[in-house]
N, C-alpha and C positions, 0 to 999 in steps of 0.2 A: 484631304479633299472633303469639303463640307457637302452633302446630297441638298437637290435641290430645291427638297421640302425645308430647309434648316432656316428657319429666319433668324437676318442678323440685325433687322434693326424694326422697331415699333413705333409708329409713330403715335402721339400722343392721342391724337384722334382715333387710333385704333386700339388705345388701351381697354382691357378688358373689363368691366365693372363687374364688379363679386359683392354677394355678403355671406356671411359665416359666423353665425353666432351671435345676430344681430349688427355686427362690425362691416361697416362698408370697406370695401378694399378697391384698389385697382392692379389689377395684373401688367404689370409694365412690359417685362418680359419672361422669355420662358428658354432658356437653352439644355440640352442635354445633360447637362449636370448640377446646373445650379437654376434658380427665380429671383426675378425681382419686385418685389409689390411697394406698395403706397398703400400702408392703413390711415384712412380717414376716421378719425375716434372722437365722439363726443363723450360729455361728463355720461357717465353711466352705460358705458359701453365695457363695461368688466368683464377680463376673459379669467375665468376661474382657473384653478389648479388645475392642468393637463401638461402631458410630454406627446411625445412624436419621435421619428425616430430620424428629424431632421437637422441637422446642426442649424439653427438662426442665429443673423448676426445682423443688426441693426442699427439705426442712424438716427435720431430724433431733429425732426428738423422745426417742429413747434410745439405749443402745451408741455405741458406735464406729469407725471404718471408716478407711481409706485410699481416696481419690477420684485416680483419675491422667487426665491429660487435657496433649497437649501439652509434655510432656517434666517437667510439673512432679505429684508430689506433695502432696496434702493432708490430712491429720488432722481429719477432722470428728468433733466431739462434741454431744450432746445443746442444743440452740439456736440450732448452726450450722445454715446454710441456703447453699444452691448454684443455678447458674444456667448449666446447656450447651446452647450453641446450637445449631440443628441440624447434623448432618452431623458434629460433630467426638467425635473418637475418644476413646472416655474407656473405665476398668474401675473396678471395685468389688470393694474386699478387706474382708471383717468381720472386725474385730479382738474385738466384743462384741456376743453378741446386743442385738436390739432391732428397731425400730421406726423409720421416713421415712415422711414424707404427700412425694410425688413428682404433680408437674402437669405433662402432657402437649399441649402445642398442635402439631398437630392432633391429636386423639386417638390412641393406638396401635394400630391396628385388629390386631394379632397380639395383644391385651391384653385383647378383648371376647369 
């Protein structure tokens, strides 16, 4: 039985606009054990080496990027999708603006 505070659906007009780190984001949704956001990234929007204790797992849906995690290097473009489990140390370099749908389990409570 879901309580009555629990939203199930957000409408895009009520997406939440964030930034964090210079990185504009939109808070799509938020449920009790997982998020959903839309990072908006332009060229120079780099999120340096940091963890969390969230598993993110993401979507690219335009631009391009460099993903570092673990000594290795990745090139993600538009279709690619990723998966960092919590705690491990990853950055983010924009090579082109654009657009990620990023999903958070547990939520990122520095994100609401």
């Amino acid at each position: 039985m879901l309580k009555k505070t629990t939203t199930i659906i957000t409408k895009k007009e009520n997406a939440k606009k964030k930034q964090f780190k210079g990185v504009s984001f939109d808070v799509l949704a938020v449920g009790q054990k997982s998020m959903v956001t839309k990072m908006n990234y332009k060229v120079g929007n780099n999120v340096p080496l940091h963890f969390h204790p969230n598993e993110q797992s993401g979507y690219v849906i335009s631009g391009k990027y460099i993903i570092k995690y673990q000594n290795i290097s990745e090139v993600l473009n538009p279709g690619d999708s990723y998966s960092i489990p919590e705690n491990i140390e990853h950055s983010w370099k924009v090579i082109k603006d654009g657009e990620v749908i990023d999903v958070f389990t547990p939520p990122r409570q520095d994100y609401l």
